[in-house]
PAZA-528891 format. One record per residue (C-alpha): chain; x, y, z negated. Coordinates in nm, 4 decimals, decimal comma. Layout:
<atoms>
  mol         x         y         z
    A         X         Y         Z
...
</atoms>
This chain:
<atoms>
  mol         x         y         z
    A   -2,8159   -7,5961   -1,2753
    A   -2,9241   -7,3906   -0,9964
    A   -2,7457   -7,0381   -0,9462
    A   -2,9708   -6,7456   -1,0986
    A   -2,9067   -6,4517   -0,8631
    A   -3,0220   -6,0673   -0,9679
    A   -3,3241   -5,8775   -0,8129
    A   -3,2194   -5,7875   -0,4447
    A   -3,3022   -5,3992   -0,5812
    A   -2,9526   -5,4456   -0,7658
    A   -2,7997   -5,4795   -0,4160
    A   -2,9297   -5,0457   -0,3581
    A   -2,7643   -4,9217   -0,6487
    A   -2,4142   -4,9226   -0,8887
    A   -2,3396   -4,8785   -1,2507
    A   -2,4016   -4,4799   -1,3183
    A   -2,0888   -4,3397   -1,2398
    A   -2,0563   -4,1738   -1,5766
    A   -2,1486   -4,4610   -1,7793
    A   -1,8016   -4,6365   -1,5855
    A   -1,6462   -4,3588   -1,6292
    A   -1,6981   -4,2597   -2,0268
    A   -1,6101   -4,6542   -2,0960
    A   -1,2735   -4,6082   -1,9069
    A   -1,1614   -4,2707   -2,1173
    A   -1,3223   -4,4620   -2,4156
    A   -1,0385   -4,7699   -2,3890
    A   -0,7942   -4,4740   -2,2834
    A   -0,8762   -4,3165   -2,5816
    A   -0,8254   -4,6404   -2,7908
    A   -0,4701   -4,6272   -2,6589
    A   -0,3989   -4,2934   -2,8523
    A   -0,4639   -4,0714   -2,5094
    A   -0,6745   -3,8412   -2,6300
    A   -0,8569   -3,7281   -2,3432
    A   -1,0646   -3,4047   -2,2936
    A   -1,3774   -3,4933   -2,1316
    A   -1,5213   -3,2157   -1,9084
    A   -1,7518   -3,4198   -1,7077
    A   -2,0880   -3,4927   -1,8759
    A   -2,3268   -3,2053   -1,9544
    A   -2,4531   -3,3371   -2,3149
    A   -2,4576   -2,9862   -2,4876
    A   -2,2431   -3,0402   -2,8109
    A   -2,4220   -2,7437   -2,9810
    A   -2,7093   -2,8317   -3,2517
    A   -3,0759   -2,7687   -3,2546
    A   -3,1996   -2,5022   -3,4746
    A   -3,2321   -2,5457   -3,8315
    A   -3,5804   -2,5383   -3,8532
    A   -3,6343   -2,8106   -3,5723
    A   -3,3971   -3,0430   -3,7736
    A   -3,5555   -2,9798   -4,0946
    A   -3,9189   -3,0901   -3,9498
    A   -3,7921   -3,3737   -3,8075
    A   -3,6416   -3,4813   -4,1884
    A   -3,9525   -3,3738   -4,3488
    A   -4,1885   -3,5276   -4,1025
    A   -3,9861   -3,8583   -4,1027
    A   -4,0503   -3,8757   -4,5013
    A   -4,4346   -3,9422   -4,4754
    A   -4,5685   -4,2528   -4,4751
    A   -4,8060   -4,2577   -4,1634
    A   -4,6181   -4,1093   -3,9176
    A   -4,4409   -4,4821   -3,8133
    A   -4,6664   -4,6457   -3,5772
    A   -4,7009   -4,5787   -3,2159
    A   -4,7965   -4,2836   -3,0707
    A   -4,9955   -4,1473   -2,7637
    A   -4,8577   -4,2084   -2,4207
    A   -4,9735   -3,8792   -2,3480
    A   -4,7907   -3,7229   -2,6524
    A   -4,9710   -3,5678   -2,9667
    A   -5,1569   -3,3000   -2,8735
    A   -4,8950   -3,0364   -3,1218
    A   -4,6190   -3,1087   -2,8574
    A   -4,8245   -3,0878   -2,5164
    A   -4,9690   -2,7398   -2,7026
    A   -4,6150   -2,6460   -2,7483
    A   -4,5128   -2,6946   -2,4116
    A   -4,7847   -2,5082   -2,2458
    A   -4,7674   -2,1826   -2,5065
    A   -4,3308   -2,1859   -2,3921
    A   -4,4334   -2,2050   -1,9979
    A   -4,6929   -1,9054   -2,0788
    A   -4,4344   -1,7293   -2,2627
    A   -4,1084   -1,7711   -2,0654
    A   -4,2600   -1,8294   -1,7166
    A   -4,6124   -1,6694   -1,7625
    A   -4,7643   -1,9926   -1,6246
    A   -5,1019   -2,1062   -1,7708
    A   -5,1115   -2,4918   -1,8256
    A   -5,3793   -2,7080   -1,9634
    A   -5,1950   -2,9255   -2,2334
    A   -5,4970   -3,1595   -2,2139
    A   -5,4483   -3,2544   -1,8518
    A   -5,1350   -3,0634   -1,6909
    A   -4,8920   -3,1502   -1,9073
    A   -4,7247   -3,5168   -1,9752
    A   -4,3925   -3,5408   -2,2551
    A   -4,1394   -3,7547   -2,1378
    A   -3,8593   -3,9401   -2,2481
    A   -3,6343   -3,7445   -2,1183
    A   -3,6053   -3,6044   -1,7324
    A   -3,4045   -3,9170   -1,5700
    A   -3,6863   -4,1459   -1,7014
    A   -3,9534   -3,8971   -1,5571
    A   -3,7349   -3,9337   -1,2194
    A   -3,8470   -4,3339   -1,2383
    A   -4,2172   -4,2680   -1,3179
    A   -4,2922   -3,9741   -1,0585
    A   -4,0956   -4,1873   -0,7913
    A   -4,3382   -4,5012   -0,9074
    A   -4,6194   -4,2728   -0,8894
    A   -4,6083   -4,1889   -0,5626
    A   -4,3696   -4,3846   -0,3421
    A   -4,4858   -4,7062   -0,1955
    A   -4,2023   -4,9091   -0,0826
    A   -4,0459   -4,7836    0,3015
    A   -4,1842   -4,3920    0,2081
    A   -3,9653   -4,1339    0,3045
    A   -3,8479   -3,9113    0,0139
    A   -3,5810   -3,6169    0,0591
    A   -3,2942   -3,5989   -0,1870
    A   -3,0565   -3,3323   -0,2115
    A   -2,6646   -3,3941   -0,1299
    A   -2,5172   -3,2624   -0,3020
    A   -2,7351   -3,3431   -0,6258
    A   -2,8287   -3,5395   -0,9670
    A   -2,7332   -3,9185   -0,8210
    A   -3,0729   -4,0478   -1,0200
    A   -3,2755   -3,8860   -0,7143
    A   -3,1187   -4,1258   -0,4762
    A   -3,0396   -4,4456   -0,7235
    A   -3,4169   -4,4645   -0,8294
    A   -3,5579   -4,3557   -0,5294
    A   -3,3475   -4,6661   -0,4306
    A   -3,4877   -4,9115   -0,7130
    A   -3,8500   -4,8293   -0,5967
    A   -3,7775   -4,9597   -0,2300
    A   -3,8223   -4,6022   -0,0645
    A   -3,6244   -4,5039    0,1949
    A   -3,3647   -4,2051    0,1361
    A   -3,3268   -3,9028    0,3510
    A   -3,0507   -3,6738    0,2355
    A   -3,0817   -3,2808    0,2985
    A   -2,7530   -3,0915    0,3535
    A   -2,7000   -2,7877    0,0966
    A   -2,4140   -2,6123    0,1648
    A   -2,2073   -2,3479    0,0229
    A   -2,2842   -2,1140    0,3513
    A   -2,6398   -2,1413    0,2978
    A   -2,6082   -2,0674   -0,0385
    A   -2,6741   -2,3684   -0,1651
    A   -3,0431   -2,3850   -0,0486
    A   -3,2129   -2,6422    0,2176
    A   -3,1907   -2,5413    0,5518
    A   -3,6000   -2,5177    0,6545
    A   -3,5529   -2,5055    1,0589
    A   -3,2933   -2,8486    0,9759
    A   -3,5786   -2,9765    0,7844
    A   -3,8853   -2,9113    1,0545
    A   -3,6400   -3,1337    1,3080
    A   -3,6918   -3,4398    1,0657
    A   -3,9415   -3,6614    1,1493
    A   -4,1404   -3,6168    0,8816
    A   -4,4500   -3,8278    0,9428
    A   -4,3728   -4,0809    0,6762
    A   -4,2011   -3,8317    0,3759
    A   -4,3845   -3,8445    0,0505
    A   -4,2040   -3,6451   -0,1744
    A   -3,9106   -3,4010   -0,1779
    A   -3,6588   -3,3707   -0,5015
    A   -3,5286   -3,0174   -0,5512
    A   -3,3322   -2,8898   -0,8572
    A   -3,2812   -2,4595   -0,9371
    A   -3,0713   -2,3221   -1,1192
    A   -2,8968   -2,6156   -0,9029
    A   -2,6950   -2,8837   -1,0491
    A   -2,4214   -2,9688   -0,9526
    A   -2,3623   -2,6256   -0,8035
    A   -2,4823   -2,3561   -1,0356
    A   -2,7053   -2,1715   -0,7427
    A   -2,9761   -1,9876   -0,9097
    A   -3,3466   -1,9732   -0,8589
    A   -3,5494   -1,7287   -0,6779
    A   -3,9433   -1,6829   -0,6089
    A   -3,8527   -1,6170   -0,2605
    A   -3,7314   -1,9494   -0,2215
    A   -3,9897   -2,1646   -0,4285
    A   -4,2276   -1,9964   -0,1835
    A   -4,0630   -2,1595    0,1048
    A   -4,0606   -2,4851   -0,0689
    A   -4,3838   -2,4978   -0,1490
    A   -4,5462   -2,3813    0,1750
    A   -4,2966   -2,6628    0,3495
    A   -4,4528   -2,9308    0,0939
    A   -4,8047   -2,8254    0,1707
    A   -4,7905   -2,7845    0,5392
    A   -4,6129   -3,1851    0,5639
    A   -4,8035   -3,3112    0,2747
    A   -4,4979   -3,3627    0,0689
    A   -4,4897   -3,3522   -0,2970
    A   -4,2306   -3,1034   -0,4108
    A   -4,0521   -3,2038   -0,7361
    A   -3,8688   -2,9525   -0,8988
    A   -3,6242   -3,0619   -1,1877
    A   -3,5932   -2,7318   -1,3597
    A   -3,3723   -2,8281   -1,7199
    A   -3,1200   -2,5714   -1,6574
    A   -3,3496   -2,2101   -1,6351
    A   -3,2436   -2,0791   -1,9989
    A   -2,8332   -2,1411   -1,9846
    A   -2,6363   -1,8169   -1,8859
    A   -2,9629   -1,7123   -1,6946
    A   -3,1411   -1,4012   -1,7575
    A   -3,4330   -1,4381   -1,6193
    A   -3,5829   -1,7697   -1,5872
    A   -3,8213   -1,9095   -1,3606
    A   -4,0362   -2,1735   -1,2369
    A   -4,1490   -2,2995   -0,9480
    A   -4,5018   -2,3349   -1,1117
    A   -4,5116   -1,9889   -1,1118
    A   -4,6052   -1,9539   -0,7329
    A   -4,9325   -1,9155   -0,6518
    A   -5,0724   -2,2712   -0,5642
    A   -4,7987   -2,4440   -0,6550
    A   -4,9294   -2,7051   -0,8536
    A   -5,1815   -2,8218   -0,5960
    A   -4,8307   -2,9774   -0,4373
    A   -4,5595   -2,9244   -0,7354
    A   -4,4344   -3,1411   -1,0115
    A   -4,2373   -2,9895   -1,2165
    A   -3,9638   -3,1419   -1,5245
    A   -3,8259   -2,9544   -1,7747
    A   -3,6380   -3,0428   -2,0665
    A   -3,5068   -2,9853   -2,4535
    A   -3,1766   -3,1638   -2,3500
    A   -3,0185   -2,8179   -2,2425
    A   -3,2230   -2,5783   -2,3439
    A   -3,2661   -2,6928   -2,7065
    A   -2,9898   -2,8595   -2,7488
    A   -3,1726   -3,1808   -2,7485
    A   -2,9844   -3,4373   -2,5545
    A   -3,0341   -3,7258   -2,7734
    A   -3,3787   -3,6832   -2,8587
    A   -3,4769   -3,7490   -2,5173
    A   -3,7512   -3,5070   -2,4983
    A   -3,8863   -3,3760   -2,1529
    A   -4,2096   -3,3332   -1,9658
    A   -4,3965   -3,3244   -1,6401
    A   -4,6568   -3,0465   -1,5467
    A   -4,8646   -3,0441   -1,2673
    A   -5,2487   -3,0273   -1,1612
    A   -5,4509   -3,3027   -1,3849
    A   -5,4891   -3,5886   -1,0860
    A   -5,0458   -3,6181   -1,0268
    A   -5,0204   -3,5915   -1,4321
    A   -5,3243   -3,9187   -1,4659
    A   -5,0781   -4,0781   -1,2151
    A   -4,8096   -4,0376   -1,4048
    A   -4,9605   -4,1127   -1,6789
    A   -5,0975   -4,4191   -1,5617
    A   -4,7394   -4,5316   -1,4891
    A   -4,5649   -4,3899   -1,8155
    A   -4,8089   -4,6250   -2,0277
    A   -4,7174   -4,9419   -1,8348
    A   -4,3753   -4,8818   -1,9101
    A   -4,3500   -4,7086   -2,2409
    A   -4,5216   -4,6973   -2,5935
    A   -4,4621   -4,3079   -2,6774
    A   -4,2424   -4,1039   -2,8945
    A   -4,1715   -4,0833   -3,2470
    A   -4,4376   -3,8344   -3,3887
    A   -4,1252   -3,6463   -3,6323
    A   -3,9440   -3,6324   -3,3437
    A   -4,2456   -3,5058   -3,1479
    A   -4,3220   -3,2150   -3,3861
    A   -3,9679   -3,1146   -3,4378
    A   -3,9358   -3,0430   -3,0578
    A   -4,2271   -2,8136   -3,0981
    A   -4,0810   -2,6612   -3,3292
    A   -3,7801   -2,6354   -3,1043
    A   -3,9860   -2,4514   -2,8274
    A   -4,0991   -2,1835   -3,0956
    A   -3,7395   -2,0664   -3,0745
    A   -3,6905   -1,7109   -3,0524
    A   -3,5033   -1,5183   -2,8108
    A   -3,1905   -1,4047   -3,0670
    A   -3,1699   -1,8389   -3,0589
    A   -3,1038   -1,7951   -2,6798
    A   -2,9230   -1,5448   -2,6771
    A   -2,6775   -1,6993   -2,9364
    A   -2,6423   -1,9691   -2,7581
    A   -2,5574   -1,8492   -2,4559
    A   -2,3018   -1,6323   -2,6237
    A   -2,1303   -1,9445   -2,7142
    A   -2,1622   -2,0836   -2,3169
    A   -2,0064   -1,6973   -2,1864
    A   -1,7065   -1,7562   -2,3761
    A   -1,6740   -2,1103   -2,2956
    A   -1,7185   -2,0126   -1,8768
    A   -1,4194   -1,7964   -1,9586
    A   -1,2240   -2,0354   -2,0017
    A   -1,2862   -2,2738   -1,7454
    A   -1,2964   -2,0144   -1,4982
    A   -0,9061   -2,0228   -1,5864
    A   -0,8841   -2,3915   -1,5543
    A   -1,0136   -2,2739   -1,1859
    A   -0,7882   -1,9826   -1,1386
    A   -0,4684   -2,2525   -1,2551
    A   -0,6391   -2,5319   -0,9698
    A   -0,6518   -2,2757   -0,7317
    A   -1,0017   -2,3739   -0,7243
    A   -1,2524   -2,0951   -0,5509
    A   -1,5855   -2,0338   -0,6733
    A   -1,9238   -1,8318   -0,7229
    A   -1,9085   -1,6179   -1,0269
    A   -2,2770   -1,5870   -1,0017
    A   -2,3393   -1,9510   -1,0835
    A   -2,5406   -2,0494   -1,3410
    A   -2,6220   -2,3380   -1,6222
    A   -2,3652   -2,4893   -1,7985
    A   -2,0936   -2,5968   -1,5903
    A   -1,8659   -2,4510   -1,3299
    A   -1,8849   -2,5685   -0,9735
    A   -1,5488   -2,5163   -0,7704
    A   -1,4215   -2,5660   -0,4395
    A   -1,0850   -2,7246   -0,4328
    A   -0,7803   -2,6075   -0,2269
    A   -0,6431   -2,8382    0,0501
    A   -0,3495   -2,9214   -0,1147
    A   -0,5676   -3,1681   -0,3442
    A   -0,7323   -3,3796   -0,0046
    A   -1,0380   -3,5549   -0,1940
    A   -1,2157   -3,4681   -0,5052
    A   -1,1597   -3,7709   -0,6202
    A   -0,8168   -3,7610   -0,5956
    A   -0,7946   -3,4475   -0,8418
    A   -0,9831   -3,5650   -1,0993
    A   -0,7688   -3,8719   -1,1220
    A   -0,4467   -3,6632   -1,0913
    A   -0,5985   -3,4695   -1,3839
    A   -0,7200   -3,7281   -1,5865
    A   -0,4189   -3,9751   -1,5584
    A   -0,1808   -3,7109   -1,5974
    A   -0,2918   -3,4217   -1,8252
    A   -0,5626   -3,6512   -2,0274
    A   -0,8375   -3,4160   -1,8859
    A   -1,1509   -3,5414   -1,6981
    A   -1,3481   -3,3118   -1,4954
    A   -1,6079   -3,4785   -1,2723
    A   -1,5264   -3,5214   -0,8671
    A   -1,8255   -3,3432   -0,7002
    A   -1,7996   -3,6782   -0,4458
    A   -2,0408   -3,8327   -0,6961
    A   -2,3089   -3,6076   -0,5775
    A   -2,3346   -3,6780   -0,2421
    A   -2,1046   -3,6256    0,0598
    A   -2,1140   -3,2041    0,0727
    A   -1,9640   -3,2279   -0,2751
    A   -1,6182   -3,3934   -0,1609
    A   -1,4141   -3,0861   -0,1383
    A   -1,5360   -2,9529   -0,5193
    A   -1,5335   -3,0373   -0,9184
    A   -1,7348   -2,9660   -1,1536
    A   -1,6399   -2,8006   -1,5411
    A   -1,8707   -2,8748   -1,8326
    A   -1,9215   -2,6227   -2,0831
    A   -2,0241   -2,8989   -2,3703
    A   -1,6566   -2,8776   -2,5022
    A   -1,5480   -2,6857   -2,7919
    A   -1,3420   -2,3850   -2,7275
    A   -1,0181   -2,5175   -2,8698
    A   -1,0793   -2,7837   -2,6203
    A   -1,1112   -2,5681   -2,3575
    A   -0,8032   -2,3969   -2,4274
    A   -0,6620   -2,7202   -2,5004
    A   -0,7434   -2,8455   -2,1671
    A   -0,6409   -2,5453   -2,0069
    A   -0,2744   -2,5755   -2,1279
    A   -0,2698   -2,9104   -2,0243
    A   -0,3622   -2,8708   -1,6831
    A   -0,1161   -2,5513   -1,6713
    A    0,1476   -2,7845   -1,7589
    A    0,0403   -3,0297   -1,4970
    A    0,0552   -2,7757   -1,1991
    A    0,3271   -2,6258   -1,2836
    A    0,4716   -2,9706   -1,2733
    A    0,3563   -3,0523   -0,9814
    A    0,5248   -2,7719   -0,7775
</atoms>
């Protein structure tokens, strides 16, 4: 029988660090470990009652089973827009600026399949969310990392970015409040972004999931004046409504980027559940008390691992936001990488190595706050115990 090899494309990427990851502390865990995962950002806090309760009630008709809309039921798309008019004061048609996705990292595949051919240029933050670069990987364009560095607080460097050749760039990723580093948003610099996508002719996409945790005044990018003649921006129920599972996100942009999307979304997808549909606009109907609850849970929570810091020695930027905790480790610990294992093999704790977002995140870790506070504590006393083993 003649050898079946995989697609070349397979040769550009790995398995998802996390998903390697969560099956090793899964067979750990089988051996009675009991580890404390502090890596992944799945928000272990439920949705609101109400959002729950339409999906049940929605679920018990008989006609809501079949396939849906590519382009979502109009209730959802509706919902969206009234939440960016009331949060961001941004006006969106949800007829033809707004597209629900399944979820933000399968948006990353359609926008990237939407507009880069094979051989374009696209800049991807490093550090950043490793989807940018795997998919822009799988669709055979050609990856140009952007330093963001601590010094600069955590924003590109423009005159760095003129020097580029940029003749052959389609489209720029860019994520605010940042992950993995917490740096928050500011009109000032969505301004620069999009007059540097305009004046190159690069599409600016701005991943934006992370505006409502311990921020008090969020933003978007589509709030600039003529942003969305170069913007597309994602945002998503995973954080913000506690919505991980669900996979529930969406795209907004001027009408021609959201038909391309479109056009690629219904190649690859048949829709949404409609229950699930309405129940996440339901979920965007939230009030503020809802946020404000919720982030009451996340303050105490960044207590905590701002300890686990404090015990590592770690530095960082109380300022941060979004929920985790970005910190800069000492020396003494040589490779982020290192750490986590230390942590991991020896105090059953797993905190994610900030190597797995690019190069500029070698020296750092990153907290989750999707742990319960016992946990927390839990984990804390652990890793105590480790250090002061250690010395």
């Amino acid at each position: 029988m003649k050898k079946i090899e995989p697609a070349l494309r397979l040769n550009t990427v790995n398995e998802y660090y996390f998903s390697g990851k969560l099956k090793e502390i899964a067979q750990m865990n089988a051996k009675g470990l009991q580890v404390i995962n502090l890596g992944v950002g799945s928000p272990d806090l439920p949705p609101s009652e109400t959002t729950i309760e339409t999906l049940c009630q929605s679920a018990k008709q008989p006609d809501v089973h079949g396939y849906q809309p590519c382009a979502g039921i109009p209730e959802l798309r509706e919902a969206f827009a009234d939440w960016y008019k009331r949060w961001y004061s941004v006006d969106l048609n949800p007829d033809t600026e707004i597209q629900p996705l399944i979820g933000s990292k399968e948006g990353v595949l359609h926008i990237s399949l939407a507009f880069l051919n094979p051989g374009d240029g696209v800049l991807i933050p490093n550090p950043g969310y490793p989807a940018y670069s795997s998919i822009s990987n799988l669709v055979g364009a050609k990856e140009i990392p952007y330093d963001l560095k601590e010094e600069n607080n955590w924003q590109p460097d423009f005159d760095a970015l003129e020097k580029l050749d940029l003749s052959n760039i389609k489209l720029m990723w860019v994520n605010y409040p940042n992950m993995p580093t917490g740096a928050p948003a500011s009109k000032e610099l969505f301004r620069k972004l999009i007059a540097f996508g305009k004046k190159w002719g690069i599409v600016i996409c701005h991943d934006n999931p992370y505006s409502f945790i311990l921020n008090d005044h969020p933003l978007s990018m589509l709030e600039i004046e003529g942003a969305k003649e170069i913007c597309v921006e994602m945002n998503s129920l995973s954080k913000s409504q506690n919505m991980p599972g669900w996979r529930i996100a969406m795209a907004a942009s001027n009408s021609l980027f959201i038909e391309w999307i479109l056009k690629v979304k219904s190649n690859i997808d048949s829709g949404q559940f409609r229950p699930m549909m309405l129940a996440a606009a339901q979920a965007l109907q939230a009030p503020e008390e809802w946020y404000r609850n919720m982030n009451e849970v996340y303050k105490k929570r960044r207590k905590i691992a701002e300890n686990i810091m404090k015990v590592l020695d770690c530095r960082f930027d109380p300022k941060q936001s979004g929920m985790f905790l970005w910190g800069k480790i000492p020396e003494k610990y040589g490779h982020s990488k290192d750490l986590s294992d230390k942590i991991l093999y020896q105090a059953n704790v797993f905190v994610a190595p900030g190597f797995i977002f690019g190069s500029n995140g070698n020296q750092y870790i990153r907290i989750s706050l999707c742990c319960k506070e016992d946990q927390l504590k839990e984990s804390l006393k652990r890793i105590t115990e480790w250090t002061e083993n250690e010395l």
